[in-house]
VMD Tcl script that draws the C-alpha trace (Angstrom):
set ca {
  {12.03 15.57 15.11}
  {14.58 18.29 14.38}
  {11.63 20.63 12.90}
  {9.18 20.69 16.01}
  {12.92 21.12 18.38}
  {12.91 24.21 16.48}
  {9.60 25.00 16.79}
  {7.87 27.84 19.07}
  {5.68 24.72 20.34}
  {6.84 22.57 22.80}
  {8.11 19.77 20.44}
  {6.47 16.38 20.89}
  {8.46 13.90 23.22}
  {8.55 10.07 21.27}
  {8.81 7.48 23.50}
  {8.55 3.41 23.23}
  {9.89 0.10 22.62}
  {12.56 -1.29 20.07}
  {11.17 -4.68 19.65}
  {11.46 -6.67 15.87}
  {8.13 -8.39 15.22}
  {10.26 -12.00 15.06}
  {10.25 -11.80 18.96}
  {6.36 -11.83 19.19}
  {5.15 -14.49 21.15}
  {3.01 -17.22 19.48}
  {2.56 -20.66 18.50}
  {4.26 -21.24 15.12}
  {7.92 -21.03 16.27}
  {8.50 -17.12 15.50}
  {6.90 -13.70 16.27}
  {4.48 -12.60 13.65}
  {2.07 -10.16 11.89}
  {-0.97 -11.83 13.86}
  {-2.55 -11.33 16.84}
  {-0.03 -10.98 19.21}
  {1.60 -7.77 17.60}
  {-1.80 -5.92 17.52}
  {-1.93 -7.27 21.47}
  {1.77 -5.34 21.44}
  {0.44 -2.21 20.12}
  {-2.25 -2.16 22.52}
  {0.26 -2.84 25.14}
  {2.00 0.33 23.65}
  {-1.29 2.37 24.00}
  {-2.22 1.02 27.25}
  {1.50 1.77 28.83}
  {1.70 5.41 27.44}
  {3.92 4.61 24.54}
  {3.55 6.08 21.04}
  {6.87 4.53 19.41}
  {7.39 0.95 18.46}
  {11.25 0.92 16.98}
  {11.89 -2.55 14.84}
  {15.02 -3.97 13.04}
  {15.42 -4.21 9.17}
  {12.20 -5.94 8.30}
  {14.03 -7.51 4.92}
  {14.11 -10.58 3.56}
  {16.91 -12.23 5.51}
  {19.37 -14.69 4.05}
  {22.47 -16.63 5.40}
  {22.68 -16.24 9.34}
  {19.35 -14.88 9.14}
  {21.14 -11.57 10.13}
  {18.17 -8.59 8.72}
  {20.97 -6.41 8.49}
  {22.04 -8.75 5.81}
  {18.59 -8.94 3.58}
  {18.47 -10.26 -0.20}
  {16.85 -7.39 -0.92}
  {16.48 -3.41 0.04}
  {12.63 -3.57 -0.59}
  {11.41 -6.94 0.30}
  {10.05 -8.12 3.48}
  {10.71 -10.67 5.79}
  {8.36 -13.93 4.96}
  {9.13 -15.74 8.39}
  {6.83 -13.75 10.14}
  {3.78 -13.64 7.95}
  {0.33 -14.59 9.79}
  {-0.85 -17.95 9.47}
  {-3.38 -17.69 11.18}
  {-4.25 -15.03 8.69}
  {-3.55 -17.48 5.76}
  {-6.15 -20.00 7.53}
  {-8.82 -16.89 7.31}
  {-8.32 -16.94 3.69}
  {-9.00 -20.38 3.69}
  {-5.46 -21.03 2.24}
  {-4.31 -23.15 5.10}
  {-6.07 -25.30 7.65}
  {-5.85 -27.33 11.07}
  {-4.76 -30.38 9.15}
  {-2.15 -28.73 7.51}
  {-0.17 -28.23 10.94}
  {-0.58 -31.83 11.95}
  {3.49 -32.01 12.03}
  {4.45 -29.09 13.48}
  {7.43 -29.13 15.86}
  {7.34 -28.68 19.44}
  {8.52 -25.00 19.52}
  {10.93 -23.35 22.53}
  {8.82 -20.14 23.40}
  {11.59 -18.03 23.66}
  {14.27 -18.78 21.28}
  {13.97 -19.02 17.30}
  {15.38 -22.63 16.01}
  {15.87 -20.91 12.27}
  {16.79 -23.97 10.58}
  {13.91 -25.67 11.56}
  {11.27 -23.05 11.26}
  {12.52 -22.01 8.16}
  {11.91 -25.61 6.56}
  {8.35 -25.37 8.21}
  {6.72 -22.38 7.38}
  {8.05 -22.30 3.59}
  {6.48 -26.06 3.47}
  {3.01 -23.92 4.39}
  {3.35 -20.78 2.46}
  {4.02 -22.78 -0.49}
  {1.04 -24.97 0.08}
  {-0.70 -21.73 0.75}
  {0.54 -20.59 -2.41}
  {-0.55 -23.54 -4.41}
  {-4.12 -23.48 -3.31}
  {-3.85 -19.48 -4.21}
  {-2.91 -20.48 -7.64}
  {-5.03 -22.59 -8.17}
  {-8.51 -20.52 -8.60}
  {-10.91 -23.13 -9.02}
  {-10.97 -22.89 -5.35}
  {-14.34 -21.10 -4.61}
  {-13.56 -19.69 -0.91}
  {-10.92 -17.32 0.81}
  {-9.11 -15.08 -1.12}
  {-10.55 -16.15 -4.48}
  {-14.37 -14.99 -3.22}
  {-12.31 -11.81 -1.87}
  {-12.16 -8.88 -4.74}
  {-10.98 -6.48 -2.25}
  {-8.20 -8.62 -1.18}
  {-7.75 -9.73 -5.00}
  {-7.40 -6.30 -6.41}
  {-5.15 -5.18 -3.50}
  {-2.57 -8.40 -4.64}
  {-3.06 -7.16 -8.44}
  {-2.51 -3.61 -7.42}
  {0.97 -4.70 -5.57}
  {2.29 -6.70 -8.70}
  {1.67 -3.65 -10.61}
  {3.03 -0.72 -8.27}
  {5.89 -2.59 -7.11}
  {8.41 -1.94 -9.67}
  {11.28 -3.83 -7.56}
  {9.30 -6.95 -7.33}
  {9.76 -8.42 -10.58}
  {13.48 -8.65 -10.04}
  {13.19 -10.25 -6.51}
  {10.91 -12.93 -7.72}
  {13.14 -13.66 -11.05}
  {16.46 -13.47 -8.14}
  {15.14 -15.73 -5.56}
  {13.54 -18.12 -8.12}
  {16.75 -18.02 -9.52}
  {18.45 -19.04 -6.03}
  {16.19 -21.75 -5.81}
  {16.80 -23.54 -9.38}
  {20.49 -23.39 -8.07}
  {19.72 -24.71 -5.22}
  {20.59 -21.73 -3.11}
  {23.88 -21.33 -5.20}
  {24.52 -17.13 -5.12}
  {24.06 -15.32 -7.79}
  {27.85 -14.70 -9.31}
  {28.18 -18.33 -9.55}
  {25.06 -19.00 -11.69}
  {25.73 -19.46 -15.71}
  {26.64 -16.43 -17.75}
  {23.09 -15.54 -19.27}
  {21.74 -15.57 -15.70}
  {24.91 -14.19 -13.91}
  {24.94 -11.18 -15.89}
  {21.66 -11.05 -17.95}
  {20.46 -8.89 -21.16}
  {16.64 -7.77 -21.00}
  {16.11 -10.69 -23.78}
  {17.46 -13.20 -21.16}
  {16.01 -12.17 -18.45}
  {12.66 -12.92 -20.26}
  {13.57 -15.78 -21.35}
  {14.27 -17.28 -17.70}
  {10.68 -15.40 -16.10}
  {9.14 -17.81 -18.84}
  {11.05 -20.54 -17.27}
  {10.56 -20.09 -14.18}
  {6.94 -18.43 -14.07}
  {5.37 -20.41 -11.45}
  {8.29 -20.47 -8.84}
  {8.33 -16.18 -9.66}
  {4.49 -16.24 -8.64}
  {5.51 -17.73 -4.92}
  {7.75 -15.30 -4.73}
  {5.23 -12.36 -5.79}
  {2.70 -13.63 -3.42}
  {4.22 -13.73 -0.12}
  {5.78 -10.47 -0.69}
  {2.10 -9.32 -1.18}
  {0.86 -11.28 2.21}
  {4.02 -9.31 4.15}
  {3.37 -5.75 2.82}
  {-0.26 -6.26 3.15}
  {0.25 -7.46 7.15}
  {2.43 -4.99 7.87}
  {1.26 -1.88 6.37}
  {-2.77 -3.30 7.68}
  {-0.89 -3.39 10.90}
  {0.97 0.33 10.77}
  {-2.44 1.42 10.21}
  {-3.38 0.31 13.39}
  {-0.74 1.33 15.07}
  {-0.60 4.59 13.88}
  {-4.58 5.49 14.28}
  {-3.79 4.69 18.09}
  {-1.09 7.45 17.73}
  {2.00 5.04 17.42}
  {4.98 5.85 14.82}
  {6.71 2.89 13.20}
  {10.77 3.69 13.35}
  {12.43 1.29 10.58}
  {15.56 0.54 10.05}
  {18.22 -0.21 7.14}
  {21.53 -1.40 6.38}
  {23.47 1.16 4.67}
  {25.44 -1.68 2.26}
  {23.54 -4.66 0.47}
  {25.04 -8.05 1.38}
  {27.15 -9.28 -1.90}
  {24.11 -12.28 -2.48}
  {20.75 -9.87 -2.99}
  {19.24 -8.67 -5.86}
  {20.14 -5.42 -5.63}
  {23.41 -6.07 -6.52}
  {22.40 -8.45 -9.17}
  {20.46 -6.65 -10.61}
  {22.26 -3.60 -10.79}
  {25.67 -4.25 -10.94}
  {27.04 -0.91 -12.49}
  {26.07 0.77 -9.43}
  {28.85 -1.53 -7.38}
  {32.49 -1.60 -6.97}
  {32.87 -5.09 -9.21}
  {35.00 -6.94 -11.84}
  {33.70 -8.19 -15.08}
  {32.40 -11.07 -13.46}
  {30.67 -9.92 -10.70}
  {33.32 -9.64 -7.85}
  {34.07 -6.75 -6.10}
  {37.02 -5.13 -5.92}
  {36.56 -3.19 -2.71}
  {34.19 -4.57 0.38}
  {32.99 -2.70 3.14}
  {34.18 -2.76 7.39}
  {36.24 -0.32 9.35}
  {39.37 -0.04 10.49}
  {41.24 -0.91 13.46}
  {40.42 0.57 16.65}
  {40.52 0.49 20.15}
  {38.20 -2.62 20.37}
  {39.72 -4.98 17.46}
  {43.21 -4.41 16.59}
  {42.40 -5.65 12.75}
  {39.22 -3.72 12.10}
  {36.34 -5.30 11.08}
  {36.08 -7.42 7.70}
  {32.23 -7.09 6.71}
  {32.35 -8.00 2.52}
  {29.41 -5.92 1.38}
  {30.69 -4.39 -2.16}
  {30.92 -0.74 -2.20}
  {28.71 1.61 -3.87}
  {30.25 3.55 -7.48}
  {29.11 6.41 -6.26}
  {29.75 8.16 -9.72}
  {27.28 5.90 -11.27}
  {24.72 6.87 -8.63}
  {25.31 10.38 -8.59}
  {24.84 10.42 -12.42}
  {21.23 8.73 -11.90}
  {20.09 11.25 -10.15}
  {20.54 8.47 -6.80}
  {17.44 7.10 -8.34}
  {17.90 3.51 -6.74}
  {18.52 5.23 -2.92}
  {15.74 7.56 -3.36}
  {13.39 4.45 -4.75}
  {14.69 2.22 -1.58}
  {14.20 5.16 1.45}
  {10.85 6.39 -0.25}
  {9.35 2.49 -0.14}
  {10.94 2.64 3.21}
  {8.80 5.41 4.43}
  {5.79 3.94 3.05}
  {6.84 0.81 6.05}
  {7.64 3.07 8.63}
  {7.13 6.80 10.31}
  {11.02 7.14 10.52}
  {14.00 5.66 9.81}
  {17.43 4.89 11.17}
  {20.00 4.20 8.82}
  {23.14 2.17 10.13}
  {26.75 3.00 9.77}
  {25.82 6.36 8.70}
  {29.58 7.55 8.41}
  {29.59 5.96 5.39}
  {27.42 8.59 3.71}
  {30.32 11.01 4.07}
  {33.51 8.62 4.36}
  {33.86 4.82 4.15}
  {35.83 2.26 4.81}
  {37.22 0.58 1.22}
  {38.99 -2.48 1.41}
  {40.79 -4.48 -1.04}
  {38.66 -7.75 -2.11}
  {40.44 -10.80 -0.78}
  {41.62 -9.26 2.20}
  {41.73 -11.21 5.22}
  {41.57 -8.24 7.64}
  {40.32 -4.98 7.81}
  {43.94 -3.45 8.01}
  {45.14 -2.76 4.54}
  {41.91 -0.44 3.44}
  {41.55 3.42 3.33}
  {39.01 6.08 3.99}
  {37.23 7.46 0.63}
  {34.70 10.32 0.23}
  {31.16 9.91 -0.41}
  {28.98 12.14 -1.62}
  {27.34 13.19 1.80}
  {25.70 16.58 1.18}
  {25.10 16.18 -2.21}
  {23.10 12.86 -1.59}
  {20.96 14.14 1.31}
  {20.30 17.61 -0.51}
  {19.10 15.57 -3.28}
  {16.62 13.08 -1.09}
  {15.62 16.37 1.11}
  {14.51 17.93 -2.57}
  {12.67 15.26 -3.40}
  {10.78 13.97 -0.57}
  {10.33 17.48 -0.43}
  {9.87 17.80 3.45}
  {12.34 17.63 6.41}
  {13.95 13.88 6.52}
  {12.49 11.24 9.15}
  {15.69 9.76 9.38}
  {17.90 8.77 12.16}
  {21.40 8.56 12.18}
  {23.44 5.84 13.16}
  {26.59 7.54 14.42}
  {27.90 5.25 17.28}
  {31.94 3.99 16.93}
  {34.74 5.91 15.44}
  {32.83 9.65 14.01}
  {35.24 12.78 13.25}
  {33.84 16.26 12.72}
  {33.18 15.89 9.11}
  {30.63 13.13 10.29}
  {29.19 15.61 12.74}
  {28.81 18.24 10.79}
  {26.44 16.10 7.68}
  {24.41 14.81 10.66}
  {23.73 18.29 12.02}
  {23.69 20.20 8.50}
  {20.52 17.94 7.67}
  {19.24 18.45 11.12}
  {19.79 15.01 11.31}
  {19.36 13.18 15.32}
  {22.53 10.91 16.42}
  {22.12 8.21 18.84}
  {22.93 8.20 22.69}
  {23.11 4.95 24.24}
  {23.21 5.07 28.08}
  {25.70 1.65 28.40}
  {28.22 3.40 26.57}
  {28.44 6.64 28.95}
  {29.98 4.56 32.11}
  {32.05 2.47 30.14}
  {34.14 5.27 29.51}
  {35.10 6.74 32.96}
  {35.95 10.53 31.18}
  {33.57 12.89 30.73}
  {31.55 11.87 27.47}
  {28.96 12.80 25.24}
  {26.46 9.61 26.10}
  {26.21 11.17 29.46}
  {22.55 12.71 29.48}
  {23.79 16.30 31.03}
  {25.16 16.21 27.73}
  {22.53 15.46 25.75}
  {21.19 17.81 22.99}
  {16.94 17.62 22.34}
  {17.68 16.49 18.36}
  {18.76 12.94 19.70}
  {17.37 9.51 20.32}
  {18.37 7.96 23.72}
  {18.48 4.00 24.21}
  {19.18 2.20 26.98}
  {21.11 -0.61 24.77}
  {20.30 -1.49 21.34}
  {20.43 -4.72 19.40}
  {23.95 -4.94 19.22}
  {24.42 -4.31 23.21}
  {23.83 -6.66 26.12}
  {21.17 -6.56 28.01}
  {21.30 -3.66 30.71}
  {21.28 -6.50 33.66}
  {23.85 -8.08 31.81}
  {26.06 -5.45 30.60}
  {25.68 -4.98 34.53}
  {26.76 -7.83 35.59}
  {29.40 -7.68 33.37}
  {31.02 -4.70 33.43}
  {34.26 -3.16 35.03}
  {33.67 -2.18 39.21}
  {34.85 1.55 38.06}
  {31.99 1.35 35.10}
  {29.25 -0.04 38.20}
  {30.82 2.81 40.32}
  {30.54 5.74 38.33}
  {26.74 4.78 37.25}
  {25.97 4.20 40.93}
  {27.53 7.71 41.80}
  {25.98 9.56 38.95}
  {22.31 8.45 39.95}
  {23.06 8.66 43.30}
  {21.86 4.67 43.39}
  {22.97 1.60 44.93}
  {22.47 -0.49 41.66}
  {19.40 -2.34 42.77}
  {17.11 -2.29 39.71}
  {19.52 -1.33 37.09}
  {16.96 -2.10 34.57}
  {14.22 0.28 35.29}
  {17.09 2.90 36.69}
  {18.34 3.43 33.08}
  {14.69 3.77 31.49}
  {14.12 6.32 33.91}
  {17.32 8.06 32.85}
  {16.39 7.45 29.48}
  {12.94 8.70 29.65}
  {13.94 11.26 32.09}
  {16.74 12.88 29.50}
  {15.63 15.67 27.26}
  {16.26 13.58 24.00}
  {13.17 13.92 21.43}
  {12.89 10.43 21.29}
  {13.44 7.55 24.01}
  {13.97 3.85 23.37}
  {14.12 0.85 25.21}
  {14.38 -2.83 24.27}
  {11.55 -4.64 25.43}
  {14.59 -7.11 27.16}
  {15.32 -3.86 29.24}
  {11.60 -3.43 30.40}
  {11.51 -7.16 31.44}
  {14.74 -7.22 32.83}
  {16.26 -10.06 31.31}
  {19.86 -11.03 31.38}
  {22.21 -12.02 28.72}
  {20.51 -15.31 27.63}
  {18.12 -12.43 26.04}
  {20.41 -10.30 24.25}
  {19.68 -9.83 20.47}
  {23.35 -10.14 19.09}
  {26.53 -10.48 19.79}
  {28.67 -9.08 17.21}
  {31.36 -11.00 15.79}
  {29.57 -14.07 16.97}
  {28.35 -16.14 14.00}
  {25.42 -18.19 15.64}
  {22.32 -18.08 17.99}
  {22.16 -14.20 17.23}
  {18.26 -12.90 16.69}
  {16.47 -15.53 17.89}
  {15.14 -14.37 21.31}
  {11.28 -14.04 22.10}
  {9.28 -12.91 25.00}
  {6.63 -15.06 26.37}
  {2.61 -14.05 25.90}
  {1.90 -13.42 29.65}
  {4.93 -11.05 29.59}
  {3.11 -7.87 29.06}
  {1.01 -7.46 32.58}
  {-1.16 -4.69 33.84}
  {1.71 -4.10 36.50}
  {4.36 -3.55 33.67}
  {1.92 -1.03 31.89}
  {1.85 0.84 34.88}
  {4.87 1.35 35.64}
  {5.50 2.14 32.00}
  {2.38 4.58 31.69}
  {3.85 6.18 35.95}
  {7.38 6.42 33.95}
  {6.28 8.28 31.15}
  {3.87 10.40 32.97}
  {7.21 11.32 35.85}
  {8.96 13.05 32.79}
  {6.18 14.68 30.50}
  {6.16 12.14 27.80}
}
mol new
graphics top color blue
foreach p $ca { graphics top sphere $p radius 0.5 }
foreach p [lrange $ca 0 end-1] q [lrange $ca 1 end] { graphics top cylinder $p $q radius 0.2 }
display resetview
């Protein structure tokens, strides 16, 4: 974005929808890489849109938070098609005799989670098993594609050897297994893939059926002139095989323990910081590979999407290191990380301008500023935040610079009718004086304001568009449960909401 702003041409406006695939509409209890998210991208096309923003699209584990993914490279197996696996003749009708009696617009993960790995291992076994003379079997294109993904995918082996792993202890993480699996030599590692062959080939498989799905789908999306904008945690969550697998390239103890975690300290809005436990990178170690496991992770990444946001990007030039064991955030300190030299380095060898968007929201100082901009890097302006704070700020869009993305709200927010609803009368007043509005349709006043702003890019969440209230929201941070389970229902997306959509962008040259 920052290269056509600086262009002679008038730069190319990106406007759309952050929506994660999981709140699809559709029959098998979660959104997924079928037919209803080609009926989205349509709905993109049709409305005017040519951006489609989604969350982490990781593997998720505990809390089924995808900002807290086993892994930085594999994908999410909740939302792979079955219908597609009945096309390959690797499930059928029979098979969902005893499914459960879904709610259309919340995830129950507990359930689903049981269900669908019942049928993607049955899926798996008739795979396997290639005396089977239809579906994928009588498929070479689709065979050589899976063959062709085992081979390329140097992070795979790993993940499947990891999550097997997890399963043989029955879900027990990693730096609690036994020694020669906690901590293995090359020998030992082999030694277990033997073991464990058949439960690493599940694991293989339906990472193939996700990237396969999804990048079939990007296709489509972007031959009807719609980016993909990813997203990724910047820290690894203690439990993935990342930090398994690499442990020299963490903060941790002979044993696999860290000895710093990640958060942020106290502020106005929690007086004891927040404790997240991700270990912290050794930065040393990295910077003496050459950053070879970053520039591995954000070049796969770009193979998923058409940009990338990267949260908590402070932490690229200071973080937030606090003792292990630590019950609060309080007692940790700010220590540098290697900021210019990392993103000179991934500029260099991408070897074009970086599709990335930075995460700067909370707490930034100037040094923070200064990385974003040096890399021509666009920050984040999210409309909620600019009447919460009755001062002049920089969310307000007279404000705005073009290098920026503006949202409405973002996963993390409330809803814009709820935040609404919610928020302080001096907050209502100042929004209704600055649009010169009386507050009635909130919703579709802040996409216009969004749309309307001279940001580069423009984002709404679909809740926004359908003007849902809280029930709707995505998450609610600091909240342990229900969080990133809400789904809109099929007959959601109507002609009248693609007009108004398509008027919108049309109003402000987008």
């Amino acid at each position: 974005m920052a290269e056509e702003a600086g262009a002679s041409k008038k730069p190319k406006k990106y406007t759309g929808i952050l929506l994660h695939p999981t709140s699809l509409p559709g029959p098998y209890g979660i959104g997924e890489l079928g037919a209803s998210a080609y009926r989205f991208v349509d709905f993109l096309e049709r409305s005017g849109l040519n951006t489609w923003q989604v969350l982490p699209l990781g593997h998720t584990g505990f809390g089924d938070s995808p900002y807290q993914p086993f892994s930085a490279f594999a994908g999410q197996p909740l939302i792979i098609s079955l219908d597609h696996l009945k096309e390959l003749h690797l499930l059928y009708d029979e098979d969902f005799r005893d499914m459960p009696a879904w709610n259309a617009e919340q995830i129950n993960y507990g359930e689903l989670i049981e269900f669908k790995t019942g049928l993607l291992k049955l899926a798996y076994s008739r795979f396997h098993d290639e005396s089977l003379s239809d579906g994928i079997h009588d498929d070479p294109e689709m065979k050589q594609a899976y063959d062709n993904f085992c081979e390329t995918s140097v992070w795979l082996k790993d993940y499947a050897l990891f999550m097997a792993g997890k399963d043989y202890h029955q879900g027990m993480p990693w730096y609690m297994w036994e020694d020669n699996l906690k901590k293995p030599t090359k020998k030992q590692k082999e030694t277990w893939a033997k073991k464990l062959d058949t439960e690493m080939g599940y694991y293989k498989f339906i990472q193939f059926l996700f990237y396969y799905e999804w990048t079939t789908l990007k296709k489509y999306a972007n031959d009807k002139g719609i980016s993909i904008v990813g997203d990724i945690p910047i820290f690894m969550a203690w439990d993935s095989v990342d930090v398994w697998a690499n442990q020299s390239l963490f903060q941790l103890d002979s044993k696999g323990y860290p000895t710093v975690v990640a958060g942020v300290p106290p502020d106005y809005f929690s007086a004891t910081g927040q404790l997240w436990g991700n270990p912290l990178y050794n930065w040393k170690k990295h910077t003496e590979t050459g950053y070879e496991w970053w520039l591995n992770r954000i070049r796969y990444q770009l193979t998923l999407c058409d940009f990338l946001r990267i949260d908590h990007f402070r932490g690229f030039d200071k973080y937030w290191a606090i003792p292990y064991g630590e019950e609060t955030a309080i007692n940790g300190k700010w220590v540098e990380a290697p900021g210019v030299n990392f993103f000179t380095q991934l500029e260099a060898t991408l070897g074009y301008h970086l599709p990335i968007i930075a995460e700067d929201l909370g707490e930034i100082d100037d040094s923070v500023i200064e990385l974003r901009d040096k890399f021509g890097l666009p920050g984040m302006k999210v409309l909620q935040f600019a009447f919460e704070n009755p001062e002049e700020n920089d969310f307000l869009p007279h404000n705005f610079v073009r290098n920026c993305v503006c949202y409405t709200g973002t996963h993390d927010n409330d809803t814009t009718l709820g935040w609404y609803k919610h928020a302080y009368e001096a907050s209502k007043d100042k929004l209704r004086r600055y649009f010169s509005t009386d507050g009635y349709d909130i919703c579709w006043i802040m996409i216009r304001a969004c749309f309307g702003s001279v940001a580069n890019m423009a984002i709404v969440p679909m809740q926004d568009v359908l003007c849902l209230d809280s029930w709707a929201r995505m998450n609610t941070p600091g909240v342990g449960e229900g969080n990133w389970a809400w789904r809109y229902k099929e007959d959601a997306l109507t002609r009248e909401l693609e007009a108004r959509l398509y008027e919108t962008c049309k109003m402000f040259g987008r």
